[in-house]
C-alpha positions in Angstrom: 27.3 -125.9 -42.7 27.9 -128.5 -39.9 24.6 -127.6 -38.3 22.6 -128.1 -41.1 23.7 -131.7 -41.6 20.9 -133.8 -40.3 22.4 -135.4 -36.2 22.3 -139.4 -38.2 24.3 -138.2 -41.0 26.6 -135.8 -38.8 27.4 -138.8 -36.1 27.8 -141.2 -38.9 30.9 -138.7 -39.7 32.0 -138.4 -36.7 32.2 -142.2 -35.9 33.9 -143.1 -38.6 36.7 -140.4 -37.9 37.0 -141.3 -34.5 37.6 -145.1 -35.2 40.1 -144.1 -37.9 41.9 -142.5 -35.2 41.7 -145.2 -32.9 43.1 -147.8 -36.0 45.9 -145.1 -36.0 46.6 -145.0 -32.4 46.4 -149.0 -31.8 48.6 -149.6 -34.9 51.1 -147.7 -33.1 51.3 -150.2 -30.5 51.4 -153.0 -32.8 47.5 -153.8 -32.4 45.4 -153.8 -35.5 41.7 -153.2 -35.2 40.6 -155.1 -38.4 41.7 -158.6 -36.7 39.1 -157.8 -34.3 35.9 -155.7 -35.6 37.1 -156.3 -39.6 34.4 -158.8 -41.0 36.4 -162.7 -41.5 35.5 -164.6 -43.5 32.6 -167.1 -42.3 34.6 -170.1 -41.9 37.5 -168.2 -40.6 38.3 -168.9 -37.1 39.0 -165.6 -36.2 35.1 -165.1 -37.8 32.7 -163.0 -35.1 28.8 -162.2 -35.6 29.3 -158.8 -34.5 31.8 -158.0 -37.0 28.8 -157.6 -39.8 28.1 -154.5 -38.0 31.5 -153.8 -36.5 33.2 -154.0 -40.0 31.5 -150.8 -41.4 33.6 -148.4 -39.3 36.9 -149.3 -40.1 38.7 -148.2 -42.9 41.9 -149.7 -45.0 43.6 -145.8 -45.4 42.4 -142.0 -45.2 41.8 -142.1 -49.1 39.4 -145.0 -48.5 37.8 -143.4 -45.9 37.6 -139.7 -47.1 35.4 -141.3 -50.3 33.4 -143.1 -48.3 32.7 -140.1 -46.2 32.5 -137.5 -48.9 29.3 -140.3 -50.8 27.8 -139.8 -47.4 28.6 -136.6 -46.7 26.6 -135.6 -50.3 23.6 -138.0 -50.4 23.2 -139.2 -47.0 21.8 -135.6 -45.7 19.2 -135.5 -48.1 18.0 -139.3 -48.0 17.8 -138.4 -43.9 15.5 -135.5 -44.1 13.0 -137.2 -46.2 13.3 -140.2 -44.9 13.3 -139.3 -41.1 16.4 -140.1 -39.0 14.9 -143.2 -38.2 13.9 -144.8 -40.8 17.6 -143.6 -42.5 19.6 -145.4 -39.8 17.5 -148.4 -40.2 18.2 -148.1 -44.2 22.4 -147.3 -43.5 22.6 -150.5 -41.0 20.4 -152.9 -43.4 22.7 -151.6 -46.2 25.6 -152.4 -44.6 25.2 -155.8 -42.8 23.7 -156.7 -46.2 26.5 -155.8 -48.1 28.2 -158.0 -45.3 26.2 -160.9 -45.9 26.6 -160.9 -49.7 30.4 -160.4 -49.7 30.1 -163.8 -47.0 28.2 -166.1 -49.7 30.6 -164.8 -52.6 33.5 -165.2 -50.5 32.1 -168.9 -49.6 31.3 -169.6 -53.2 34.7 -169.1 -53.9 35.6 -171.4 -51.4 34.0 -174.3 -52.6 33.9 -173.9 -56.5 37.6 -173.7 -56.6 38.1 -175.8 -53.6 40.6 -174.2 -51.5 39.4 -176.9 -48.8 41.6 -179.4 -50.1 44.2 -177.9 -50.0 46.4 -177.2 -46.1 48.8 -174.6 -47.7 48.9 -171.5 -49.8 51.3 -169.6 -51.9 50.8 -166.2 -51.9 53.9 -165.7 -54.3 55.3 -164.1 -51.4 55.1 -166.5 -48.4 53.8 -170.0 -48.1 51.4 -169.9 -45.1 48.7 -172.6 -43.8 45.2 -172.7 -45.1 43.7 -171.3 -41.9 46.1 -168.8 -41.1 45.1 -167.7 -45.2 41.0 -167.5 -44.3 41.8 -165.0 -41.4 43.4 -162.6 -43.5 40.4 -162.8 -45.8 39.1 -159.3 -43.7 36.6 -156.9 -45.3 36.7 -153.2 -43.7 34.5 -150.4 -45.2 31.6 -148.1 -45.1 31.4 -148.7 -49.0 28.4 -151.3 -49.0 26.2 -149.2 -46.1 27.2 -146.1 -48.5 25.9 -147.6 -52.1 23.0 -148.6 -50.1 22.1 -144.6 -49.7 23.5 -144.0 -53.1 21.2 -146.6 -54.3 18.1 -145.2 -52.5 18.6 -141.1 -53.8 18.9 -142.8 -57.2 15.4 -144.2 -56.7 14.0 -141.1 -55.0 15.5 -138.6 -57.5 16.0 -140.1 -60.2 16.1 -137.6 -62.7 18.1 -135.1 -60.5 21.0 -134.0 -62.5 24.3 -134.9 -60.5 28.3 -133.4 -61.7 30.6 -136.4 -62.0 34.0 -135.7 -60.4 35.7 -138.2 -62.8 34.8 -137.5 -65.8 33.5 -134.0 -65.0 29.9 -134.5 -66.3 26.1 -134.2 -65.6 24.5 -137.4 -65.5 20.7 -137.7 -64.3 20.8 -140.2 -61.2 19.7 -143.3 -62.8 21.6 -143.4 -64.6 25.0 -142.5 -62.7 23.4 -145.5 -60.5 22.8 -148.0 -63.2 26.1 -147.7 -64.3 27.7 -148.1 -60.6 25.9 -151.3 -60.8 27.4 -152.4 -64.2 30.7 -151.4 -63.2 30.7 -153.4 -60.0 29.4 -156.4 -61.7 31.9 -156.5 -64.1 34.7 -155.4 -61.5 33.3 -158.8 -59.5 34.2 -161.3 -61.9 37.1 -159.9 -63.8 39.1 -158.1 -61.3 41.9 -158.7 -58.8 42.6 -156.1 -56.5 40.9 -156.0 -52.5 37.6 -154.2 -53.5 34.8 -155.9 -52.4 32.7 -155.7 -55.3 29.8 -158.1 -53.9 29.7 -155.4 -50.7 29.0 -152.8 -52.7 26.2 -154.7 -54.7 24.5 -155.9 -51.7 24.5 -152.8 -49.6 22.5 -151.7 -53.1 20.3 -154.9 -53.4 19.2 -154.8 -49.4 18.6 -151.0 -49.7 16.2 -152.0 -52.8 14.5 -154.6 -50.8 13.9 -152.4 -47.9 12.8 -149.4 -49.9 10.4 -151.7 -51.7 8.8 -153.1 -48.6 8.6 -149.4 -47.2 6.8 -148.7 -50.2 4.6 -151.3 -50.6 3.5 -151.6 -47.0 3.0 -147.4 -47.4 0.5 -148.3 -50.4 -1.5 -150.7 -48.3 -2.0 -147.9 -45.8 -3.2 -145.1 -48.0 -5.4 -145.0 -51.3 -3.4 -141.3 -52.2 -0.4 -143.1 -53.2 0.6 -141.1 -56.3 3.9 -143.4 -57.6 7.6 -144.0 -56.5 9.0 -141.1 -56.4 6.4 -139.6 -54.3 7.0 -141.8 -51.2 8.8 -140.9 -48.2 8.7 -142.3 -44.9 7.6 -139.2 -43.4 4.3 -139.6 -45.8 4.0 -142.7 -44.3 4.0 -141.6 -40.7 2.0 -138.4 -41.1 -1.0 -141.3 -42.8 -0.7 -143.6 -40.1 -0.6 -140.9 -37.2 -3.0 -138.7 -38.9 -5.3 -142.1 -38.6 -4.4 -142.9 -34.9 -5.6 -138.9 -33.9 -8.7 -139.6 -35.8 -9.5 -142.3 -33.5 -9.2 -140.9 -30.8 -10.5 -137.2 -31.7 -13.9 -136.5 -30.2 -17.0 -136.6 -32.1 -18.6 -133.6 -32.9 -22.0 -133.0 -31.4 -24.6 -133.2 -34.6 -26.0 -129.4 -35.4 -29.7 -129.1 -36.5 -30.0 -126.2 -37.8 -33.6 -124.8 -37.7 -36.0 -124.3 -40.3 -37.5 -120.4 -39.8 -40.0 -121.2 -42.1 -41.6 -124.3 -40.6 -41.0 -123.3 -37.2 -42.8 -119.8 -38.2 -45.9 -121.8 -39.6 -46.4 -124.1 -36.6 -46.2 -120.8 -34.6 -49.2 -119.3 -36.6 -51.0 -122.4 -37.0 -51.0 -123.1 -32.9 -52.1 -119.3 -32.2 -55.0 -119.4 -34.6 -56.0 -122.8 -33.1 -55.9 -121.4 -29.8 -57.9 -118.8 -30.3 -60.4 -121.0 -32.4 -61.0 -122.8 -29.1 -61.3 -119.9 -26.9 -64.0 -118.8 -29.8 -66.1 -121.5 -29.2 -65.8 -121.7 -25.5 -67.1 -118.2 -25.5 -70.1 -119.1 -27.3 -70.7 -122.4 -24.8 -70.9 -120.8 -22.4 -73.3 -118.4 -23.3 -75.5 -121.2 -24.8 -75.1 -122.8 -21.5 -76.2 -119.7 -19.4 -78.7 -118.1 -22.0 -79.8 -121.4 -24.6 -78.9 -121.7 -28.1 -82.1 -119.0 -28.5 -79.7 -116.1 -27.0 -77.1 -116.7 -30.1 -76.5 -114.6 -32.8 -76.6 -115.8 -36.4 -73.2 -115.1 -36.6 -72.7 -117.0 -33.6 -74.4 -119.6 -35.0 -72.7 -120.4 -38.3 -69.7 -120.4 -36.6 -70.7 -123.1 -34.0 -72.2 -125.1 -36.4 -68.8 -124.6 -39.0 -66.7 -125.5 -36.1 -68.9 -128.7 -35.1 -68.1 -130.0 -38.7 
Protein backbone atom coordinates (compact mmCIF):
# COMPACT_ATOMS: atom_id res chain seq x y z
CA UNK A 1 0.00 0.00 0.00
CA UNK A 2 2.96 2.43 0.64
CA UNK A 3 4.14 2.00 -2.82
CA UNK A 4 1.18 2.87 -4.43
CA UNK A 5 0.95 6.23 -2.80
CA UNK A 6 2.00 8.74 -5.44
CA UNK A 7 6.29 10.06 -4.15
CA UNK A 8 4.35 14.00 -3.51
CA UNK A 9 1.76 12.56 -1.41
CA UNK A 10 4.10 9.90 0.35
CA UNK A 11 6.98 12.70 1.18
CA UNK A 12 4.31 15.03 2.27
CA UNK A 13 3.73 12.16 5.03
CA UNK A 14 6.90 11.67 5.78
CA UNK A 15 7.82 15.39 6.35
CA UNK A 16 5.35 16.09 8.51
CA UNK A 17 6.22 13.01 10.81
CA UNK A 18 9.62 13.75 10.89
CA UNK A 19 9.13 17.49 12.01
CA UNK A 20 6.68 16.17 14.62
CA UNK A 21 9.47 14.28 15.95
CA UNK A 22 11.86 16.94 15.79
CA UNK A 23 9.03 19.39 17.93
CA UNK A 24 9.22 16.34 20.29
CA UNK A 25 12.89 16.10 20.54
CA UNK A 26 13.57 20.07 20.85
CA UNK A 27 10.72 20.36 23.50
CA UNK A 28 12.70 18.06 25.42
CA UNK A 29 15.40 20.49 25.68
CA UNK A 30 13.25 23.33 26.51
CA UNK A 31 13.17 24.66 22.67
CA UNK A 32 9.89 24.98 20.94
CA UNK A 33 9.80 24.90 17.17
CA UNK A 34 6.53 27.04 16.69
CA UNK A 35 8.50 30.23 18.06
CA UNK A 36 10.59 29.81 15.19
CA UNK A 37 8.89 28.22 11.86
CA UNK A 38 5.06 28.71 13.54
CA UNK A 39 3.48 31.55 11.43
CA UNK A 40 3.27 35.12 14.01
CA UNK A 41 1.21 37.14 13.55
CA UNK A 42 2.22 40.06 10.91
CA UNK A 43 2.87 42.78 13.26
CA UNK A 44 4.44 40.42 15.69
CA UNK A 45 8.03 40.97 16.25
CA UNK A 46 8.83 37.55 16.34
CA UNK A 47 6.91 37.61 12.58
CA UNK A 48 9.24 35.91 9.66
CA UNK A 49 8.31 35.61 5.79
CA UNK A 50 9.34 32.15 5.66
CA UNK A 51 7.09 31.05 8.30
CA UNK A 52 3.96 31.11 5.58
CA UNK A 53 5.58 28.11 4.29
CA UNK A 54 7.50 26.97 7.36
CA UNK A 55 4.15 26.94 9.42
CA UNK A 56 2.52 24.02 7.51
CA UNK A 57 4.76 21.39 9.05
CA UNK A 58 4.31 21.80 12.43
CA UNK A 59 1.65 20.48 14.36
CA UNK A 60 -0.04 21.56 17.95
CA UNK A 61 -0.37 17.49 19.13
CA UNK A 62 -0.42 13.87 17.45
CA UNK A 63 -4.29 14.09 17.30
CA UNK A 64 -3.88 17.31 15.20
CA UNK A 65 -1.53 15.87 13.12
CA UNK A 66 -2.90 12.33 12.61
CA UNK A 67 -6.19 14.19 11.01
CA UNK A 68 -4.41 16.31 9.03
CA UNK A 69 -2.43 13.38 7.73
CA UNK A 70 -5.23 10.84 7.46
CA UNK A 71 -7.42 14.11 4.89
CA UNK A 72 -4.17 13.74 2.99
CA UNK A 73 -3.46 10.48 3.19
CA UNK A 74 -7.32 9.85 1.53
CA UNK A 75 -7.62 12.59 -1.10
CA UNK A 76 -4.26 13.81 -1.70
CA UNK A 77 -3.28 10.42 -3.66
CA UNK A 78 -5.89 10.77 -6.03
CA UNK A 79 -5.79 14.70 -6.73
CA UNK A 80 -1.80 13.71 -7.41
CA UNK A 81 -2.28 11.19 -10.10
CA UNK A 82 -4.66 13.32 -12.07
CA UNK A 83 -3.16 16.18 -11.52
CA UNK A 84 0.53 15.21 -12.04
CA UNK A 85 3.02 15.56 -9.08
CA UNK A 86 3.70 18.80 -10.27
CA UNK A 87 1.08 20.63 -10.72
CA UNK A 88 -0.22 18.90 -7.06
CA UNK A 89 2.66 20.32 -5.16
CA UNK A 90 2.13 23.66 -6.75
CA UNK A 91 -1.77 23.32 -5.68
CA UNK A 92 -0.61 21.87 -1.69
CA UNK A 93 1.94 24.99 -1.40
CA UNK A 94 -0.56 27.74 -2.95
CA UNK A 95 -3.13 26.17 -0.50
CA UNK A 96 -1.29 26.50 2.28
CA UNK A 97 0.58 29.90 2.11
CA UNK A 98 -2.89 31.08 1.11
CA UNK A 99 -4.57 29.78 4.02
CA UNK A 100 -1.56 31.69 5.66
CA UNK A 101 -2.22 34.88 4.14
CA UNK A 102 -5.98 34.81 4.97
CA UNK A 103 -5.55 33.85 8.64
CA UNK A 104 -2.86 37.16 8.55
CA UNK A 105 -5.64 39.74 7.23
CA UNK A 106 -8.32 38.23 9.73
CA UNK A 107 -5.95 38.20 12.44
CA UNK A 108 -5.10 42.02 11.45
CA UNK A 109 -8.75 42.86 11.18
CA UNK A 110 -9.05 41.88 14.51
CA UNK A 111 -6.45 44.00 15.51
CA UNK A 112 -7.71 47.15 14.45
CA UNK A 113 -11.58 46.84 14.72
CA UNK A 114 -11.29 46.09 18.33
CA UNK A 115 -8.25 48.09 18.75
CA UNK A 116 -5.88 46.07 20.76
CA UNK A 117 -3.23 48.84 19.71
CA UNK A 118 -4.28 51.07 22.33
CA UNK A 119 -3.89 49.20 24.67
CA UNK A 120 0.17 48.17 26.37
CA UNK A 121 -1.22 45.27 28.47
CA UNK A 122 -3.39 42.16 28.43
CA UNK A 123 -5.35 40.04 30.77
CA UNK A 124 -5.45 36.68 29.77
CA UNK A 125 -7.51 35.85 32.99
CA UNK A 126 -4.53 34.04 33.83
CA UNK A 127 -1.55 36.37 33.68
CA UNK A 128 -1.29 40.05 32.87
CA UNK A 129 1.50 40.21 30.10
CA UNK A 130 2.59 43.20 27.67
CA UNK A 131 0.93 43.84 24.42
CA UNK A 132 3.91 42.63 22.39
CA UNK A 133 4.83 39.77 24.37
CA UNK A 134 0.59 38.90 23.65
CA UNK A 135 1.07 39.29 19.47
CA UNK A 136 4.01 36.69 19.59
CA UNK A 137 1.97 34.13 21.08
CA UNK A 138 -0.62 34.70 18.39
CA UNK A 139 1.23 31.46 16.40
CA UNK A 140 -0.64 29.42 13.77
CA UNK A 141 0.85 25.69 13.16
CA UNK A 142 -0.98 23.27 10.76
CA UNK A 143 -1.24 21.43 7.57
CA UNK A 144 -5.16 22.13 7.92
CA UNK A 145 -5.35 25.13 5.36
CA UNK A 146 -2.82 23.33 2.57
CA UNK A 147 -5.21 20.08 3.32
CA UNK A 148 -8.83 21.81 2.72
CA UNK A 149 -7.15 23.16 -0.20
CA UNK A 150 -6.89 19.36 -1.69
CA UNK A 151 -10.18 18.61 -0.10
CA UNK A 152 -11.56 21.50 -1.88
CA UNK A 153 -10.07 20.60 -5.27
CA UNK A 154 -11.46 16.47 -5.22
CA UNK A 155 -14.82 18.19 -4.33
CA UNK A 156 -14.60 20.06 -7.60
CA UNK A 157 -13.14 17.10 -9.62
CA UNK A 158 -15.55 14.49 -8.18
CA UNK A 159 -18.15 15.94 -7.22
CA UNK A 160 -20.66 13.44 -7.22
CA UNK A 161 -18.38 10.72 -5.83
CA UNK A 162 -20.12 9.21 -2.94
CA UNK A 163 -17.74 9.56 0.30
CA UNK A 164 -18.57 7.55 4.08
CA UNK A 165 -18.51 10.26 6.87
CA UNK A 166 -16.62 9.03 9.90
CA UNK A 167 -18.75 11.25 12.23
CA UNK A 168 -21.78 10.73 11.55
CA UNK A 169 -21.21 7.47 9.64
CA UNK A 170 -22.95 8.46 6.30
CA UNK A 171 -22.67 8.71 2.46
CA UNK A 172 -22.56 12.11 1.29
CA UNK A 173 -21.79 12.99 -2.51
CA UNK A 174 -18.63 15.40 -2.39
CA UNK A 175 -20.25 18.65 -2.88
CA UNK A 176 -21.84 18.43 -0.76
CA UNK A 177 -19.59 17.10 2.21
CA UNK A 178 -17.45 20.19 0.87
CA UNK A 179 -20.15 22.79 0.91
CA UNK A 180 -20.95 22.03 4.19
CA UNK A 181 -17.12 22.18 5.45
CA UNK A 182 -17.36 25.63 4.14
CA UNK A 183 -20.59 26.53 6.16
CA UNK A 184 -19.29 25.06 9.11
CA UNK A 185 -16.00 26.99 9.05
CA UNK A 186 -17.72 30.17 8.40
CA UNK A 187 -19.85 29.97 11.16
CA UNK A 188 -16.99 28.47 13.44
CA UNK A 189 -15.03 32.02 12.28
CA UNK A 190 -17.31 34.38 13.81
CA UNK A 191 -18.95 32.59 16.74
CA UNK A 192 -16.25 30.44 18.15
CA UNK A 193 -13.47 30.66 20.71
CA UNK A 194 -11.20 27.98 20.79
CA UNK A 195 -7.39 28.04 18.70
CA UNK A 196 -8.82 26.72 15.23
CA UNK A 197 -7.95 28.76 12.66
CA UNK A 198 -11.07 28.98 10.87
CA UNK A 199 -9.86 31.75 8.14
CA UNK A 200 -6.79 28.95 7.40
CA UNK A 201 -8.96 26.57 6.55
CA UNK A 202 -11.21 28.80 4.28
CA UNK A 203 -8.30 30.25 2.37
CA UNK A 204 -6.37 27.10 1.80
CA UNK A 205 -10.02 26.37 0.01
CA UNK A 206 -10.51 29.85 -1.67
CA UNK A 207 -6.61 29.91 -3.20
CA UNK A 208 -7.11 26.17 -4.24
CA UNK A 209 -10.44 27.60 -6.18
CA UNK A 210 -8.55 30.38 -7.70
CA UNK A 211 -5.74 28.19 -8.95
CA UNK A 212 -7.92 25.37 -10.17
CA UNK A 213 -9.97 28.12 -12.07
CA UNK A 214 -6.97 29.68 -13.77
CA UNK A 215 -5.67 25.95 -14.64
CA UNK A 216 -8.95 25.61 -16.14
CA UNK A 217 -9.42 28.44 -17.98
CA UNK A 218 -5.98 28.83 -19.32
CA UNK A 219 -6.58 24.83 -20.39
CA UNK A 220 -9.80 26.08 -22.35
CA UNK A 221 -7.85 28.68 -24.25
CA UNK A 222 -5.52 25.97 -25.37
CA UNK A 223 -7.89 23.40 -26.76
CA UNK A 224 -11.43 23.63 -28.54
CA UNK A 225 -12.18 19.70 -27.05
CA UNK A 226 -12.77 21.08 -23.69
CA UNK A 227 -15.81 19.03 -22.64
CA UNK A 228 -16.67 20.87 -18.91
CA UNK A 229 -15.21 20.87 -15.32
CA UNK A 230 -15.08 17.82 -14.43
CA UNK A 231 -13.27 16.64 -17.35
CA UNK A 232 -10.09 18.70 -16.82
CA UNK A 233 -6.91 17.60 -15.50
CA UNK A 234 -3.64 18.94 -15.76
CA UNK A 235 -2.33 15.97 -17.45
CA UNK A 236 -5.10 16.90 -20.35
CA UNK A 237 -3.48 19.97 -20.40
CA UNK A 238 0.04 18.86 -20.97
CA UNK A 239 -0.71 15.95 -23.34
CA UNK A 240 -2.61 19.21 -25.67
CA UNK A 241 0.16 21.41 -25.32
CA UNK A 242 3.00 18.70 -25.92
CA UNK A 243 0.98 16.93 -28.40
CA UNK A 244 1.19 20.59 -30.29
CA UNK A 245 5.00 21.21 -29.60
CA UNK A 246 5.73 17.42 -31.53
CA UNK A 247 3.52 18.54 -34.24
CA UNK A 248 5.84 21.33 -34.88
CA UNK A 249 8.47 19.84 -35.08
CA UNK A 250 7.37 16.41 -36.83
CA UNK A 251 8.48 16.18 -40.36
CA UNK A 252 6.28 16.75 -43.23
CA UNK A 253 5.17 13.98 -45.13
CA UNK A 254 6.32 13.82 -48.69
CA UNK A 255 2.89 14.46 -50.93
CA UNK A 256 1.77 10.94 -52.68
CA UNK A 257 0.28 11.15 -56.29
CA UNK A 258 -1.11 8.32 -56.85
CA UNK A 259 -1.47 7.44 -60.62
CA UNK A 260 -4.26 7.38 -62.77
CA UNK A 261 -4.04 3.66 -64.87
CA UNK A 262 -6.53 4.82 -66.91
CA UNK A 263 -5.19 8.14 -68.26
CA UNK A 264 -1.78 6.98 -68.11
CA UNK A 265 -3.04 3.78 -70.26
CA UNK A 266 -4.70 6.27 -72.88
CA UNK A 267 -1.66 8.57 -73.44
CA UNK A 268 0.20 5.23 -73.88
CA UNK A 269 -2.15 4.20 -76.80
CA UNK A 270 -2.62 7.51 -78.15
CA UNK A 271 1.43 8.11 -78.46
CA UNK A 272 1.96 4.56 -80.12
CA UNK A 273 -0.71 5.07 -82.72
CA UNK A 274 0.78 8.57 -83.45
CA UNK A 275 4.03 7.11 -83.92
CA UNK A 276 3.23 4.80 -86.17
CA UNK A 277 0.97 7.40 -88.05
CA UNK A 278 4.15 9.17 -88.81
CA UNK A 279 6.29 6.34 -89.75
CA UNK A 280 3.04 5.68 -92.17
CA UNK A 281 3.57 8.64 -93.98
CA UNK A 282 7.29 8.78 -94.10
CA UNK A 283 7.05 5.49 -95.78
CA UNK A 284 4.90 6.84 -98.47
CA UNK A 285 7.49 10.14 -98.84
CA UNK A 286 9.76 8.59 -99.55
CA UNK A 287 8.57 6.54 -102.10
CA UNK A 288 6.89 9.61 -103.73
CA UNK A 289 10.27 11.08 -103.45
CA UNK A 290 12.20 8.17 -105.18
CA UNK A 291 9.31 6.99 -107.59
CA UNK A 292 6.65 10.39 -108.01
CA UNK A 293 3.28 10.64 -106.68
CA UNK A 294 2.44 8.41 -110.15
CA UNK A 295 4.15 5.21 -108.38
CA UNK A 296 1.36 5.45 -105.35
CA UNK A 297 -1.34 3.33 -104.79
CA UNK A 298 -4.94 4.61 -104.31
CA UNK A 299 -4.77 3.39 -101.04
CA UNK A 300 -1.66 5.15 -100.62
CA UNK A 301 -3.14 8.04 -101.79
CA UNK A 302 -6.22 8.66 -99.67
CA UNK A 303 -4.26 8.23 -96.89
CA UNK A 304 -1.71 10.98 -97.74
CA UNK A 305 -4.19 13.20 -98.67
CA UNK A 306 -6.38 12.25 -95.15
CA UNK A 307 -3.23 12.83 -93.25
CA UNK A 308 -2.41 16.25 -95.09
CA UNK A 309 -5.90 17.44 -93.75
Amino acid sequence: MYKNIPPVTRNLLIINFIVYLAQIAFAGHNTDLADVFGLHFILASDFRIYQLFTYMFLHGGFTHLFFNMFSLWMFARIIEQEFGSKKFLILYIVSGVGAGICQECWQLGQYYIEGWGNYAVVNTGGSVMSMANYLNMMTTVGASGAVYGILLAFGMQHPNDTIMLIFPPIPLKAKYMIGGFIVIEVLSSFSSNTNVAHFAHLGGMLFAWLLILYWRKKYRTHTSSFRGWNTWTPESENTTILQRIRNLFKPKEKPTYKQNTTTHSADYNYNAHKRENEKRIDEILDKVKKSGYQSLTEDEKKELFRRSR
